[in-house]
C-alpha positions, 0 to 999 in steps of 0.5 A: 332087109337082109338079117344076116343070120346063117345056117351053122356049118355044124348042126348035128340032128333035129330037135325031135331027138333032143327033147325035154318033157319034164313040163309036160309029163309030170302035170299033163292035166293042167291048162297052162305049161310054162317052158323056158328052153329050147327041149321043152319047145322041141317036146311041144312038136313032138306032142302036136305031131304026134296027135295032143293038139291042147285045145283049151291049153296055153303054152307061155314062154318065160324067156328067150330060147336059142335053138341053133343046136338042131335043125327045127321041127314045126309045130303041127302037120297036116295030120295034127294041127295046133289048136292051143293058145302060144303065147311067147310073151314079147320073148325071143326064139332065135336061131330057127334053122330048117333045111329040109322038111317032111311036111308041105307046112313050114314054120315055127308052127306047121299047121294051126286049127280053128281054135288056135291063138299064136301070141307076141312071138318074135323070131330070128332065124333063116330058112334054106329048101331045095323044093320038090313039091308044094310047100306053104311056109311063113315064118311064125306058120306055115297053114291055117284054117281060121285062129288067129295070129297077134303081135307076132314078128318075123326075122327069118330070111327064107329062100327056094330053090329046086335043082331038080324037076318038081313032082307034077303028078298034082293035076291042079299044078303044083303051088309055092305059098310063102308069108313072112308070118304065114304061107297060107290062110283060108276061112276066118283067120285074123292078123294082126298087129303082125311084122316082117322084117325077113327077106323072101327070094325063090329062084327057079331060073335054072329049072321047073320049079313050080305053076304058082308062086304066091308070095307075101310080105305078111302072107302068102295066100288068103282063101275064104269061102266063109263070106266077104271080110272074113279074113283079116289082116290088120294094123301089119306091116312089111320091110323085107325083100321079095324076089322072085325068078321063074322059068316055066311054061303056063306060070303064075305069080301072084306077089304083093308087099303084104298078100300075094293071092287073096279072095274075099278077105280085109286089110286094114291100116297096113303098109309095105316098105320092102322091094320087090323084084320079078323076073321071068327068064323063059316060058308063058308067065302070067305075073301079079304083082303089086306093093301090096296085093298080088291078085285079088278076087274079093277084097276090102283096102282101106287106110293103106300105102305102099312106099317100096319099090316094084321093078319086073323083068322078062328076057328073051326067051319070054313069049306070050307074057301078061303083066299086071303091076300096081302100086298097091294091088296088081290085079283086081276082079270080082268085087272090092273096094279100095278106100283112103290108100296111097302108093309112094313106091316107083314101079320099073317094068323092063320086058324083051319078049320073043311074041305077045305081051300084055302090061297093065300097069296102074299107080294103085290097080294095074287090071281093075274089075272090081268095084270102087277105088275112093279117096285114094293117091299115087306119087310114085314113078311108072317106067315102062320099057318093052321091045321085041326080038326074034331068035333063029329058031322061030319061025319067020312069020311071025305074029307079034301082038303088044298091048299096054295100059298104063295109068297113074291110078288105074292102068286098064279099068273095066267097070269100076267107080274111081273116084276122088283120087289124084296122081302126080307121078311121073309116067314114061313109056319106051316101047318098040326098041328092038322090033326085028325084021323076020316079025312080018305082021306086028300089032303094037297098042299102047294107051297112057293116061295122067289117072287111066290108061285105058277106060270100058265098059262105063268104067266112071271117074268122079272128082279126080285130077292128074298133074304128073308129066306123061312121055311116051319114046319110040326111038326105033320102028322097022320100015315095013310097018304100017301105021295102022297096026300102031294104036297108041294114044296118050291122054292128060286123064285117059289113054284110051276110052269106050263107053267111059264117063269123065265127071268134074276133073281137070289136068294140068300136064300137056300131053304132047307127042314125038310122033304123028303117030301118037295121039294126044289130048289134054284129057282123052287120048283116042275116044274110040265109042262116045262116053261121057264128059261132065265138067271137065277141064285141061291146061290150054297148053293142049293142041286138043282136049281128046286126041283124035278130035280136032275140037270138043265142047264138052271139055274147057281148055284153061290156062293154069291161073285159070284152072286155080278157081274153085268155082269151074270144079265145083260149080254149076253142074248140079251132080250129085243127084241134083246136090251141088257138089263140093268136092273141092278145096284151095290148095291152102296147105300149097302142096299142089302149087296152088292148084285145087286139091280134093277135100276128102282124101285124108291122106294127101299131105306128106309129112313135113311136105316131104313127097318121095319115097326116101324115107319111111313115111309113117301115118302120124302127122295131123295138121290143123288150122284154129282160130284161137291157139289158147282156145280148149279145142286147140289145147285137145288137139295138142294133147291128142298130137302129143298123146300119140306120138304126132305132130301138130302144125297149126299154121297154113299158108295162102299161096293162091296167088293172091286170088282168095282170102281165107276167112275164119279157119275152124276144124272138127274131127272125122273118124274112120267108119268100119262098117263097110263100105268103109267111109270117114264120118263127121265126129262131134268136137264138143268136150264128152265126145272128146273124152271119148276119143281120147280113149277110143282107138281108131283112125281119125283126122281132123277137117278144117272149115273156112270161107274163100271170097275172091279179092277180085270181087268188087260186088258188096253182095257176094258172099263167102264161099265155104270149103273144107279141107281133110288133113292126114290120117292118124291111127291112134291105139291105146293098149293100157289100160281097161280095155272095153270090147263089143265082142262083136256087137257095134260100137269102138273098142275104147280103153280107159286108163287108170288113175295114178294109184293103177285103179279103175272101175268097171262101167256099164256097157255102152255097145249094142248087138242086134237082137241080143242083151248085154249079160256081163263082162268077161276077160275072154271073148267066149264064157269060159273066163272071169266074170266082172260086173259093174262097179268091181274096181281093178288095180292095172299097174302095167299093161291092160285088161281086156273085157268081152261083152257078153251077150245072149238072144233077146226079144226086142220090146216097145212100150207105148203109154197113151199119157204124155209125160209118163216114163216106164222102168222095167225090172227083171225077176231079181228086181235088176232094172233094165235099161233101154237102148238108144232108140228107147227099145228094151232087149229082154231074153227068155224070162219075166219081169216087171215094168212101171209107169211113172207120172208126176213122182208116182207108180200110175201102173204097174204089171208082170209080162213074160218073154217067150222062147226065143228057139222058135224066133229069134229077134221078135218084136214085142209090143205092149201098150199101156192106156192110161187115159181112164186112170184116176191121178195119183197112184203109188208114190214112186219110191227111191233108194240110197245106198253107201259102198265102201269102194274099197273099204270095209265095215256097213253103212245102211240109211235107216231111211231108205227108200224116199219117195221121189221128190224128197230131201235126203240128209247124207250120213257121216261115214262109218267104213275104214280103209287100212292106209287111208282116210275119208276124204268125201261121198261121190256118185261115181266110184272113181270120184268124177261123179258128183261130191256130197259132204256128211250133213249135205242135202239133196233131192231125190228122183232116181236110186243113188249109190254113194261111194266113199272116196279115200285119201292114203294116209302117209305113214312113218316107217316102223323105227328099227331098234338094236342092242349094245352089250357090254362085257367086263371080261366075260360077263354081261355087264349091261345091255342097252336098246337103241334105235338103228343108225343112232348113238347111245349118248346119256345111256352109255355106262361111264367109268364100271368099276373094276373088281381089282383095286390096282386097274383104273378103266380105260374105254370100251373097243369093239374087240376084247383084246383092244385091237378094235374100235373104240366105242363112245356114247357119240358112235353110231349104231346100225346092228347089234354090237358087242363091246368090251372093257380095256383097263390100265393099272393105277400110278398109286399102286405102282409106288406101294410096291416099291415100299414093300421091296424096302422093307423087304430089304431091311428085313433081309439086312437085319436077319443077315446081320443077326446070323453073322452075330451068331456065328461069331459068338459059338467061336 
């Protein structure tokens, strides 16, 4: 997968001169720092390179950060590791660019110590080195020596490449390491829950670039010296390219979709869907390469596939090449196991070599020397194609030796156990295209087989089949070569065997030959020392059944109707140790054309039939078969499907032509098993252990049981002959929730989801730990977090809340009373009980306590006892015997409390009554506790109300302490009214003030008709503005804020016509004083 993100033309500097230390500086002494942007990711560095390695510190980041600007600078060196706790908290850092780099250790993070946890980081960005020495590079990190990496993501596409001649002066050789989340891991380091989606290419085609590439889509390089399965990989997953070129004599490359190098290390329920591409263009390489592990010294597989491509080149200038390809490991030695895996992917192999070469090539190990491969499968396509040219400089006597093992499961098997495993992958071989003449002592050996090209060494295969076709072309071999430098045989199960063993398999694909040459057999091509055959059966399209015998009895030949009875397979052969083995299943699914398929390989129906390579194949389909669709298992299995994501098909099909009834279809569950070897085990169906497994994360699948009776049979008394049958995998993981941790004692990390309010109660412990007592839970795996006990009730409204078991060395302590019918309780100093294991054991640390024999409703004995030092030997058994045989009846009535929690609530209750003695009716009291928000709804014997329910006035009997927990209703309550004020003015004085609710009018409090203090205005109407210019208000108009309204007048008609009577007499007035004065005048002349 190509991001497409490219180094800026312009990035001026590097980070470490363009920090920002606010965060840091100004509270240096807290544990937890929170930082936002890119400088204060930047002073990080500068602070770890420089010597501060926050050990017992978190860092969080609270958003996305951009650190385009600069150059990046990783966090920590060789010199100061990280050993804090990052947690990017699901945010994103984009634009991580490096070029060149002072440090061997590349990434985000440099190098990281023991106590280091990286955290939900995603990152996008790309990284460009011109190479001169070692490097370890990975995009979250580059190194580390234990910690651990979580939920991380990587989008960087990385690339090396070295114009220059690398620095040799280490005498080891120098190494490439390159991870999509690490370059290099070593010790107890985990991954998990960890995604690549960042191309890796190196190229050194055009130089000497470097003796080791280790490359991997999730880690470059594990190394562990601390013990088997120390280092982990879990739940991963890869969908970037890889590619690789190289050039150079004495080269190794180690390549793998999610590890290139690893020893003694797990991985767990990962896959790699990403190509991978080699090619070797001159010198001596050695190449390991495979979907999903390059090269193995000690490893664990389990619950894995690979559906990528693998294609691997060499040209003409290669001499001296070992090729070791797998569809999912390349080559395997020492110790390991490959459990419940498959390869989706098609491998291409193309060489054109000058001298010898050696291929081994296997659908899921090419070179197997290691233990076990178990319920494993290969659909992908192998191609193979080599020739042989010589070049004028070389000398013209020449040598040429060829060796290949090719197999559809395993191509060269020394050793190893394969069992219960199928391959149905096509296979072809084209050798011997160009062999030259100046070659004078040419030795060509191939060997082809439907499951194993070439078996040694008492090398054992169980239970497995082959139906891919196998070819093999020779389309050109030079005159002068003799027949008996030729070794090639072809094989329907094995190429080639010496001293091998062959037990219950069968082949349906006829192994024929282009040439006399070739040697070919139904299940052996060439048998070169006497193995073994047990039960073991090919199509009677075969000339022979082993290649370079013309007849054997230890193989039947059988047509294909034939070879669909169950009976050959499973029959009378009594492996197994004497026990009847039925590892056989009709094919009632009809994915194998009504051929036999293998009841426990769990992982062997593709998604709705699909079966190539063309899309993503995801691990979530469960098919189950029922009897009843409305029956409660059925309706659990729907609810797991739906729960999960998965896809629930509860149909099958008879497609055996006819031969067989299926009768009464059932189903159970299998759960995958961690202990190791890895297995699957049977899971009870009935509904408690369903609770549990609706709340336990793991991988399961579901088996289907029925019985299989032959329509042929006309005999009344043969009976039905019961199979079963195992359907695809499915990992559920639940991460809400209160999650339940061992710590590291037994049992399952199980969750328990809150109810719809987000409460829920802390349980009592339910895991084990040999040799150690549970203390309490904790929210960190060690003793530096928060303490909680049982019964505590939490609020979880999004997300999880993880507790620890805590745990500290313990005796163990056995009692033995001489009475039958007796039973013992023991009780620490504080008076605490103290409950037994599952095998009825006590694990008691360093202290006293107290135990009491109980018979008949009465304390028959009762005696303190003292658990010793625990410094001088851990794990001791203690055993105490209690004779009872002499003691009188009767004794010290046994007495029983009855407690009431509030659960929640508030106030005191306490039974006056209490202690009763065993046996006795006890009257339940009415509540006296109060809950802000809620009412009493009922007494429950469990805080979470699943327990059982009692009533004030209720009765019951008595035979064990009881707590009763109060069980709340919220009451739901109206929302608190919201009131506001109308003030009303008459010019600028408060004329009334009135209160109402919001959002509502003032209907009969609305002041009518105020009088006015001029006697010639009559009121008009109130308006929101003192000039009227607003709205007017009305007692209907509504009212959601305080409001100010306003009087408007308006003069009154009768005072209009006032005024015209005065200017009346007014003017009377004026005429009568007019006239008098023109009188008077009149008068003095």
């Amino acid at each position: 997968m190509n991001n497409d993100e490219n180094i800026p033309d312009m990035i001026l500097g590097n980070w470490t001169d363009n920090v920002d230390d606010d965060w840091y500086t100004k509270h240096p002494d807290d544990t937890t720092f929170a930082i936002s942007e890119p400088g204060e990711l930047a002073y990080l560095a500068k602070l770890v390179n420089e010597g501060i390695n926050f050990t017992g510190k978190t860092i969080k980041l609270d958003s996305d950060i951009d650190l385009s600007e600069h150059y990046w600078v990783p966090i920590g060196n060789h010199s100061h590791k990280f050993n804090g706790t990052f947690d990017g908290q699901n945010n994103q850092i984009k634009g991580m660019f490096i070029s060149e780099r002072d440090s061997e250790y590349v990434g985000l993070f440099g190098q990281i110590g023991s106590n280091c946890a990286l955290n939900n980081i995603t990152i996008l960005g790309k990284i460009e080195i011109t190479l001169k020495n070692d490097i370890r590079l990975g995009g979250i990190c580059g190194y580390a020596d234990g910690g651990s990496i979580t939920n991380c993501h990587n989008s960087v596409n990385m690339s090396i490449s070295s114009i220059d001649k690398i620095d040799n002066t280490n005498p080891s050789g120098n190494y490439i390491r390159i991870g999509g989340i690490i370059g290099s891991i070593e010790n107890s380091t985990a991954i998990t829950n960890c995604s690549n989606n960042g191309d890796i290419a190196v190229d050194s085609s055009t130089t000497e670039l470097s003796d080791m590439h280790q490359l991997g889509g999730i880690v470059g390089e594990i190394h562990s010296t601390t013990g088997q399965n120390t280092a982990k990989v879990i739940d991963c997953y890869n969908d970037g390219n890889i590619s690789n070129k190289i050039s150079k004599d004495d080269a190794y490359c180690d390549i793998g979709g999610v590890c290139g190098w690893i020893n003694n290390g797990l991985i767990i329920n990962c896959y790699n869907s990403g190509l991978i591409k080699s090619i070797s263009t001159s010198g001596t390489t050695k190449s390991y390469i495979g979907g999903l592990i390059g090269y193995t010294e000690g490893l664990d597989l389990v619950n894995s596939y690979s559906i990528g491509n693998i294609t691997v080149e060499s040209d003409i200038n290669c001499n001296d090449l070992e090729m070791f390809v797998g569809g999912l490991i390349g080559y395997s030695r020492f110790w390991g196991n490959v459990f419940s895996s498959y390869n989706l992917g098609d491998i291409e192999v193309t060489s054109n070599a000058r001298t010898d070469l050696n291929i081994y090539i296997g659908g899921i190990i090419g070179y197997f020397k290691a233990s076990s491969i178990s319920c494993c499968y290969n659909i992908g396509n192998i191609s193979v194609e080599t020739s042989f040219t010589t070049v004028p400089d070389i000398n013209s006597d020449l040598y040429l030796e060829s060796c290949s093992a090719i197999g559809g499961i395993v191509g060269f098997n020394y050793g190893g156990e394969i069992q219960n495993c199928y391959n149905s992958g096509k296979i072809v071989a084209c050798t011997a295209d160009h062999v030259d003449e100046n070659i004078s002592k040419p030795s060509i050996k191939l060997y082809l087989g439907g499951l194993i090209g070439y078996s040694m060494a008492s090398g054992n295969l169980i239970n497995s089949y082959n139906i891919g076709i196998i070819n093999v072309f020779i389309t050109k071999i030079i005159e002068n070569i003799d027949e008996s430098s030729l070794d090639i045989a072809l094989g329907g199960i094995t190429g080639k065997g010496n001293q091998y063993k062959i037990s219950n398999c069968y082949n349906i694909s006829v192994a024929s030959s282009p040439s006399s040459i070739i040697k070919c057999g139904g299940i052996l091509g060439y048998e070169s020392n006497v193995g073994t055959l047990i039960d073991t059966y090919c199509s009677d399209g075969n000339l022979t059944s082993i290649g370079n015998k013309a007849s054997d009895d230890r193989v039947t030949k059988l047509s294909n109707d034939g070879m669909r009875y169950l009976r050959l397979l499973n029959g009378s052969n009594n492996l197994n140790n004497g026990q009847e083995s039925k590892p056989w299943s009709p094919d009632i699914f009809g994915v194998n054309d009504g051929y036999p398929v293998l009841a426990d390989v769990p992982i062997q129906i593709s998604p709705d039939g699909v079966q190539t390579n063309s899309e993503k194949v995801p691990k979530s389909v469960i098919y189950i078969v029922t009897n009843n669709e409305e029956s409660q298992q059925e309706n659990y299995l729907k609810h797991i499907a739906l729960a999960t994501g998965s896809k629930l098909n509860t149909s099958y099909q008879n497609v055996i032509l006819d031969t067989f009834n299926v009768i009464n279809p059932s189903y159970s569950w299998k759960e995958f098993d961690m202990k190791y070897p890895p297995k699957w085990i049977n899971t009870s169906a009935d509904n408690s252990k369903n609770s549990i497994l609706l709340s336990a994360s793991g991988t399961y699948c579901g088996v289907i049981t029925y019985d299989v009776s032959e329509k042929s049979s006309t005999d009344a008394n043969v009976q039905p002959i019961s199979y079963h049958y195992t359907t695809l995998s499915r990992t559920v993981e639940l991460k809400d929730g209160l999650v339940y941790d061992s710590n590291d004692g037994s049992g399952k990390t199980y969750s328990v989801l809150p109810d719809e309010t987000g409460k829920v109660t802390v349980e009592d412990n339910m895991f084990h730990y040999d040799g150690h007592a549970f203390v309490e839970w904790k929210n960190t795996a060690d003793e530096s977090g928060k303490s909680y006990k049982t019964e505590n009730e939490l609020t979880i409204n999004s997300g999880s809340i993880i507790l620890y078991a805590q745990w500290e060395e313990a005796y163990t302590v056995t009692i033995y009373v001489s009475q039958e019918n007796a039973t013992i309780i023991i009780t620490d100093e504080d008076g605490k009980e103290i409950k037994p294991e599952k095998d009825g054991t006590y694990m008691l640390p360093q202290g006293k306590y107290t135990y009491k024999v109980f018979k008949s409703g009465y304390i028959t004995s009762t005696k303190e006892f003292t658990v010793g030092d625990l410094s001088d030997e851990k794990n001791k058994e203690i055993t105490i015997s209690v004779d009872l045989s002499s003691s009188s009846s009767g004794g010290t009535p046994v007495s029983y409390n009855v407690t009431y929690n509030a659960n929640g609530g508030s106030g005191t209750l306490i039974d006056v009554n209490s202690p009763y003695h065993s046996g006795v009716t006890v009257l339940v009291l009415e509540n006296n506790f109060t809950k802000d928000g809620c009412t009493f709804k009922n007494w429950n014997t469990k805080a979470d109300g699943s327990g059982t329910s009692y009533s004030a006035g209720d009765r019951f009997s008595i035979n064990s302490n009881i707590s009763l927990y109060a069980q709340w209703e919220e009451v739901s309550t109206p929302p608190a009214v919201q009131k506001v004020t109308v003030t009303f003015y008459i010019g600028n004085e408060v004329y009334k003030v009135v209160e109402v609710n919001k959002d509502s009018s003032l209907k009969d409090k609305f002041p009518v008709n105020p009088e006015s203090s001029d006697n010639d205005s009559n009121f008009k109407e109130w308006n929101t503005k003192e000039d009227a210019s607003g709205t007017a208000f009305t007692a209907d108009s509504i009212v959601n804020e305080d409001t100010s309204v306003y009087a408007v007048w308006e003069k009154s008609s009768s005072s209009s016509s006032h005024s015209w009577w005065w200017i009346i007499i007014i003017i009377i007035i004026l005429i009568i004083i007019a006239a008098a004065y023109y009188y008077y005048k009149k008068n003095q002349n």
